[in-house]
C-alpha positions as CSV (number, residue, x, y, z in Angstrom):
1,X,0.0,0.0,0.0
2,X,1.2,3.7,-0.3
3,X,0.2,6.3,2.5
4,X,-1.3,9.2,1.2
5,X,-0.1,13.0,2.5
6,X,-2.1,14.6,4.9
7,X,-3.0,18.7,4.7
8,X,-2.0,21.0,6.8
9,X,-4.0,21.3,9.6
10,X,-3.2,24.4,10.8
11,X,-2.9,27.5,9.1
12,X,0.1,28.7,9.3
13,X,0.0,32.4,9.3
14,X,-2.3,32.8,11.7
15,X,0.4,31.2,14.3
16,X,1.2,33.3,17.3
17,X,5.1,33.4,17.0
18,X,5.5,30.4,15.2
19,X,7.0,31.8,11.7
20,X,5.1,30.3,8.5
21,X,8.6,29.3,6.8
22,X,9.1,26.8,9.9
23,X,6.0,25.5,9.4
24,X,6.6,24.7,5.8
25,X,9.9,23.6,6.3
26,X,8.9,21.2,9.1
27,X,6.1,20.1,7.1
28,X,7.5,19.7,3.6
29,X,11.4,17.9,4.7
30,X,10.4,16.6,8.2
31,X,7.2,15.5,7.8
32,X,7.1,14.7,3.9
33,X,11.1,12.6,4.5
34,X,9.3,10.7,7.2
35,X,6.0,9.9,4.5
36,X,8.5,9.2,1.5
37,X,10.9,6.8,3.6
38,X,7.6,5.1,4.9
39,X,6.4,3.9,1.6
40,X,9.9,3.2,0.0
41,X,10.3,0.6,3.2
42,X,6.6,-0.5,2.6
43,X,6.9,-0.8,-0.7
44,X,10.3,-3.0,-0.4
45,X,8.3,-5.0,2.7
46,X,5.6,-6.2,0.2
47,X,8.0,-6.7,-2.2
48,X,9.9,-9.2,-0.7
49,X,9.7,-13.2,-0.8
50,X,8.7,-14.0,3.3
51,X,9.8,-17.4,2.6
52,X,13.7,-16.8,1.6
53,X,13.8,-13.7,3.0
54,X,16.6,-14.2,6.1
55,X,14.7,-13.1,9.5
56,X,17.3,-9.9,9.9
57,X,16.3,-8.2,6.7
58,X,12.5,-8.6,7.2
59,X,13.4,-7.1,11.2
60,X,15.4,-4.7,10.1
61,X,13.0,-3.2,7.7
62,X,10.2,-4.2,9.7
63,X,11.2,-1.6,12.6
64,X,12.1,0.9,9.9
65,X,8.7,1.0,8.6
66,X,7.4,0.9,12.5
67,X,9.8,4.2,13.6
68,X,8.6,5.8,10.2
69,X,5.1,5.7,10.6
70,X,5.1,6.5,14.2
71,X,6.9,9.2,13.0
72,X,4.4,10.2,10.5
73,X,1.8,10.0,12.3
74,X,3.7,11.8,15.3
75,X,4.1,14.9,12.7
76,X,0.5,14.9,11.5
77,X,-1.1,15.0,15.5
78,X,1.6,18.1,16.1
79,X,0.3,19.8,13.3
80,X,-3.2,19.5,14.5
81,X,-2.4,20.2,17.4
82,X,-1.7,24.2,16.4
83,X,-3.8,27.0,15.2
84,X,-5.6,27.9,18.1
85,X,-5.6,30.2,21.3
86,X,-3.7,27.7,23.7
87,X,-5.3,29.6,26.6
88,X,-8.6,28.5,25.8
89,X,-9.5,25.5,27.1
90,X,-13.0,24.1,26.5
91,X,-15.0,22.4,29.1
92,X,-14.9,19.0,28.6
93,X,-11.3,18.3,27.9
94,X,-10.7,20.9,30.5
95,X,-12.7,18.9,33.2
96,X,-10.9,15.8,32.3
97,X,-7.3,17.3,32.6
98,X,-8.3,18.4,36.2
99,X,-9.4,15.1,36.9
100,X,-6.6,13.0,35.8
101,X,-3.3,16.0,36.8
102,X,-5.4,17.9,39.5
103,X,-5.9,21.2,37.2
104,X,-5.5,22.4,34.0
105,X,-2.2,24.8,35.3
106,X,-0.7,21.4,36.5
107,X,-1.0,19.3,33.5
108,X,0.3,22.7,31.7
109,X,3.8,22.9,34.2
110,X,3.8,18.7,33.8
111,X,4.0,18.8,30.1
112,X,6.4,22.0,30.0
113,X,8.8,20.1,32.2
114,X,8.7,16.8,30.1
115,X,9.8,19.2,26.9
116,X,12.0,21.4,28.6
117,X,14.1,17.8,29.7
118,X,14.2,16.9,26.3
119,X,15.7,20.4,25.0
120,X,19.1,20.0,22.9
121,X,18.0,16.1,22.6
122,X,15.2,14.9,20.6
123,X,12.4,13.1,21.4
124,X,7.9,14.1,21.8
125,X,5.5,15.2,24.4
126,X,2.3,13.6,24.1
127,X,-0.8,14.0,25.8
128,X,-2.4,10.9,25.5
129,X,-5.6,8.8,26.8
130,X,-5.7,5.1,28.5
131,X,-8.6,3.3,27.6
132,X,-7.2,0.6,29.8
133,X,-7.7,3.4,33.1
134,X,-10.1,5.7,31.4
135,X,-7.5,8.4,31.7
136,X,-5.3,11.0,30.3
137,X,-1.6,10.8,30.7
138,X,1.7,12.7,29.7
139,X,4.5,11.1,28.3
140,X,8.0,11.5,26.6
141,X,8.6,9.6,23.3
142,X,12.4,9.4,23.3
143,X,12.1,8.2,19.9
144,X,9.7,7.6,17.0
145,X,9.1,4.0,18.2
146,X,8.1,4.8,21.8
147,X,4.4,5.0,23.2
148,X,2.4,3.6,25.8
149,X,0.5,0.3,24.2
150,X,-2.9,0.8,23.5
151,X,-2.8,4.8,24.6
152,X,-4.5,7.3,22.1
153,X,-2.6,10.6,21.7
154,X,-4.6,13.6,21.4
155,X,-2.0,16.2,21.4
156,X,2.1,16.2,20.6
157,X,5.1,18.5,21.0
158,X,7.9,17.6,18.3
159,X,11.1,18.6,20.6
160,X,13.3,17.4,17.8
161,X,15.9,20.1,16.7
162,X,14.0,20.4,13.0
163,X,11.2,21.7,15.0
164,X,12.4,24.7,16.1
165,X,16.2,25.0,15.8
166,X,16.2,27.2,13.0
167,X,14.1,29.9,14.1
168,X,14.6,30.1,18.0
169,X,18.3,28.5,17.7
170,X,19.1,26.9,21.0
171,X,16.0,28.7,22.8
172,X,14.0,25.7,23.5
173,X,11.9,27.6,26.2
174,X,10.9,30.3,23.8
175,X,9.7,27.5,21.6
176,X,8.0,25.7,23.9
177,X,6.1,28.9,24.9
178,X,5.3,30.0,21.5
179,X,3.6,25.5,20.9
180,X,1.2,26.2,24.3
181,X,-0.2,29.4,22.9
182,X,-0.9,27.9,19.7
183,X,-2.8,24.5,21.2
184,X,-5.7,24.0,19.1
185,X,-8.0,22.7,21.9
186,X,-11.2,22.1,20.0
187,X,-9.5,19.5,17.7
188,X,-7.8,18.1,21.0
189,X,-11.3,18.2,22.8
190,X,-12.6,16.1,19.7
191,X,-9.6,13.5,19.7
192,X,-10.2,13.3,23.1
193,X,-14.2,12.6,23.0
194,X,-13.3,10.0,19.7
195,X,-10.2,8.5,22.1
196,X,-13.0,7.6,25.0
197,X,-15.2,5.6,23.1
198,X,-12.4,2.7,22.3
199,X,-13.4,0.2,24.9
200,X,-10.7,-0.8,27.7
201,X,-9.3,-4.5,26.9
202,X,-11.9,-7.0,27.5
203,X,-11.5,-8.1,31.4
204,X,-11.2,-11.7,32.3
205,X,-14.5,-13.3,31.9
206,X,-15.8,-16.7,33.7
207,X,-19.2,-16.7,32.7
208,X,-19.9,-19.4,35.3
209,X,-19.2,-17.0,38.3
210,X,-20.5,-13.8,36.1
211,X,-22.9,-12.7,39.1
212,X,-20.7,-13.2,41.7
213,X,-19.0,-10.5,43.5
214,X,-15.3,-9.8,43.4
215,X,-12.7,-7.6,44.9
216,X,-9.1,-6.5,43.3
217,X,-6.0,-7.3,45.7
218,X,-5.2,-4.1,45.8
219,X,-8.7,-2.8,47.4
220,X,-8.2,-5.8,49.8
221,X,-5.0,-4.7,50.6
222,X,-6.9,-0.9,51.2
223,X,-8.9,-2.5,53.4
224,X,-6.4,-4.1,55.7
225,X,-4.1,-1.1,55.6
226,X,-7.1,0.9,57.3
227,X,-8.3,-1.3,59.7
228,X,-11.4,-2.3,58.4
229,X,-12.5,-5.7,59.9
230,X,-12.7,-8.6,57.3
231,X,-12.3,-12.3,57.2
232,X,-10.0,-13.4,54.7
233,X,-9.9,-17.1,53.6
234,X,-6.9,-18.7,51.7
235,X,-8.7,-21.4,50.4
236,X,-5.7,-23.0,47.9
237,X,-6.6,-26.8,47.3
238,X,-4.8,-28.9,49.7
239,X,-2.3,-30.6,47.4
240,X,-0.9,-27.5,46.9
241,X,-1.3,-25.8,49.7
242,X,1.0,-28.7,50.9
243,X,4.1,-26.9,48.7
244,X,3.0,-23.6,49.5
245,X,5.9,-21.5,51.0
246,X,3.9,-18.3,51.5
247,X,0.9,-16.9,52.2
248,X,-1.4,-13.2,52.5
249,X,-0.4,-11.8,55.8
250,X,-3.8,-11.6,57.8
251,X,-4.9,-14.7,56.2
252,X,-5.9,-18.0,57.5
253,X,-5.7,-21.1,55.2
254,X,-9.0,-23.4,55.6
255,X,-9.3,-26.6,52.7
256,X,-12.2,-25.8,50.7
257,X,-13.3,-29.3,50.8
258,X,-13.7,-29.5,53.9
259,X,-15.9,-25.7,54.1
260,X,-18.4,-27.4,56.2
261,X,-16.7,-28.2,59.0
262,X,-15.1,-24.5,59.1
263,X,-18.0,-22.1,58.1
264,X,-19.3,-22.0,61.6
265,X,-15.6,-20.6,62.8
266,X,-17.1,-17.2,60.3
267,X,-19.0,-14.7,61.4
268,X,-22.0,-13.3,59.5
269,X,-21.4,-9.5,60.5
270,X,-17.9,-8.9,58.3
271,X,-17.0,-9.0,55.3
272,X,-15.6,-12.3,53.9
273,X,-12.3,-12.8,50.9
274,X,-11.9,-15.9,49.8
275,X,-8.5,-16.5,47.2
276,X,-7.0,-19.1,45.5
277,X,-4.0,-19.4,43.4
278,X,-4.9,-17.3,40.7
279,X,-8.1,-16.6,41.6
280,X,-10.4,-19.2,39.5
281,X,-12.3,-21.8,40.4
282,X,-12.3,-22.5,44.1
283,X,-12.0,-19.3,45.3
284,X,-15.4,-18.6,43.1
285,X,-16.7,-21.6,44.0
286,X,-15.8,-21.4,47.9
287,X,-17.4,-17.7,47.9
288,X,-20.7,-18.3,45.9
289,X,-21.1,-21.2,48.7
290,X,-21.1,-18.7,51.5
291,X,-23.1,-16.0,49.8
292,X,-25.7,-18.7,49.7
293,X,-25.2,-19.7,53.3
294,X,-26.0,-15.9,53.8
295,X,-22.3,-14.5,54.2
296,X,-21.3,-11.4,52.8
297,X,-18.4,-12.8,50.3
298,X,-16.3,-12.2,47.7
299,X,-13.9,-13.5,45.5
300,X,-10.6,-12.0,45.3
301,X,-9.5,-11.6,41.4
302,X,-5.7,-12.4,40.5
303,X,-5.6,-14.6,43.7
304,X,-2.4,-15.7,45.7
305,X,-0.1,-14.6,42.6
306,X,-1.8,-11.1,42.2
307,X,-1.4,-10.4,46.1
308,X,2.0,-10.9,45.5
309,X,2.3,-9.4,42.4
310,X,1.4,-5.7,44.3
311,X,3.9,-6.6,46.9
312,X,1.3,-7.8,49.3
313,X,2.4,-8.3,53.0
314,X,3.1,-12.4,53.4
315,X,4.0,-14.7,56.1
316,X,5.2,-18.0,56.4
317,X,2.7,-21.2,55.3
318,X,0.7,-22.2,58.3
């Protein structure tokens, strides 16, 4: 396939001390390089014969064609991301900036930092949205290759010296000043509102426990960290609870085959966990039995491994 050339977003006269001829320069060598290269590598990908190809030809151009596009598509978010009055910020992306930095100032210092560091280097400054957290994020892009997986970004900084060197010279900061009041937040608003409706990865589904209750190890461990009383119940199966070296500090291990002869040791009035080793089966199982026995219990997801995956408090196996 080729990749077509996208317009110019912004217009580039109307930029508030951002000089037209870096614009065009930017847009025509930078941007157009980064477009050309892409389909030359493309076109010598499709071209090639996968079965006698050797393995580091079709890597090598392989991430070649990966840092060009990133690289094109880099250069056409930062050129939608000008033309506008930076000090304008419309309501919805604004309220979801404070959410996810605090306020809209803080996000603004946070992203001016992350450029500033990368001043006589080279590198990006994205904003970008999670769907995985439903958030918005800063981050540096050292290089054209680097971005968070799965992240959408709505708005980009190119700190690379093409970007600004030959106008401000080594004045990064003037630079940097002149990209914030030239952030086109109505097309940012708009990536942003597209950038929410991608659905987070699908979560872990076991439709046979698809009712029941669960709690993340990390809320459990919120709960023990504040006092809250709760009965937790390590209920690994017994031939492996037999190896086991470890387990959840504030704990007790009971076999779940044996839940009958232990349920009357629980009391009704706090809040039960039950876990197992990865948090399947009899940890579901062992819970759904005591929410029908009238028990207010829950399953914790991840299980053993995921408490110690957040560093979990643990204690010797007894």
């Amino acid at each position: 396939m080729q990749y077509q050339i996208a317009p110019l977003f912004c217009l580039p006269w109307t930029l508030n001390g951002i000089p037209p001829r870096l614009i065009e320069s930017h847009y025509e060598h930078n941007y157009g390089g980064a477009l050309r290269r892409l389909n030359a590598i493309t076109e010598e990908l499709e071209s090639l014969d996968a079965g006698t190809a050797t393995p580091d030809v079709i890597s090598r151009l392989k991430r070649d064609q990966i840092t060009e596009l990133n690289s094109t598509l880099l250069h056409e978010l930062y050129f939608a991301s000008l033309g506008g009055d930076g000090r304008a910020v419309p309501e919805a992306i604004a309220g979801a900036i404070a959410r996810d930095f605090g306020s809209v100032d803080r996000w603004r210092q946070e992203f001016i930092a992350l450029a500033t560091a990368l001043s006589g280097s080279s590198g990006w400054v994205l904003l970008t949205y999670v769907p995985r957290d439903g958030r918005l994020i800063n981050q540096t892009a050292a290089d054209h290759a680097q971005n968070i997986a799965g992240g959408i970004p709505i708005l980009a900084i190119d700190m690379y010296e093409h970007a600004y060197q030959s106008e401000f010279g080594a004045n990064a900061a003037a630079y940097i000043a002149a990209f914030m009041r030239n952030i086109e937040w109505n097309a940012t608003q708009a990536r942003y509102q597209d950038a929410t409706k991608v659905s987070p990865p699908r979560p872990l589904e076991q439709k046979q426990f698809a009712n029941l209750p669960s709690i993340t190890a990390e809320e459990v461990k919120a709960l023990l960290d504040s006092g809250t009383p709760v009965q937790i119940i390590d209920t690994r199966p017994r031939h492996y609870s037999t190896r086991a070296q470890d387990m959840m500090e504030g704990a007790v291990w009971r076999d779940p085959e044996r839940l009958d002869d232990w349920i009357g040791e629980l009391s009704k009035t706090e809040p039960v966990v039950t876990f197992c080793v990865y948090g399947f089966h009899i940890g579901c199982e062992t819970a759904a039995t005591l929410r029908e026995a009238g028990f207010d219990a829950r399953y914790m997801a991840g299980g053993h491994y995921a408490w110690k995956a957040i560093k979990g408090p643990v204690k010797l196996f007894a």
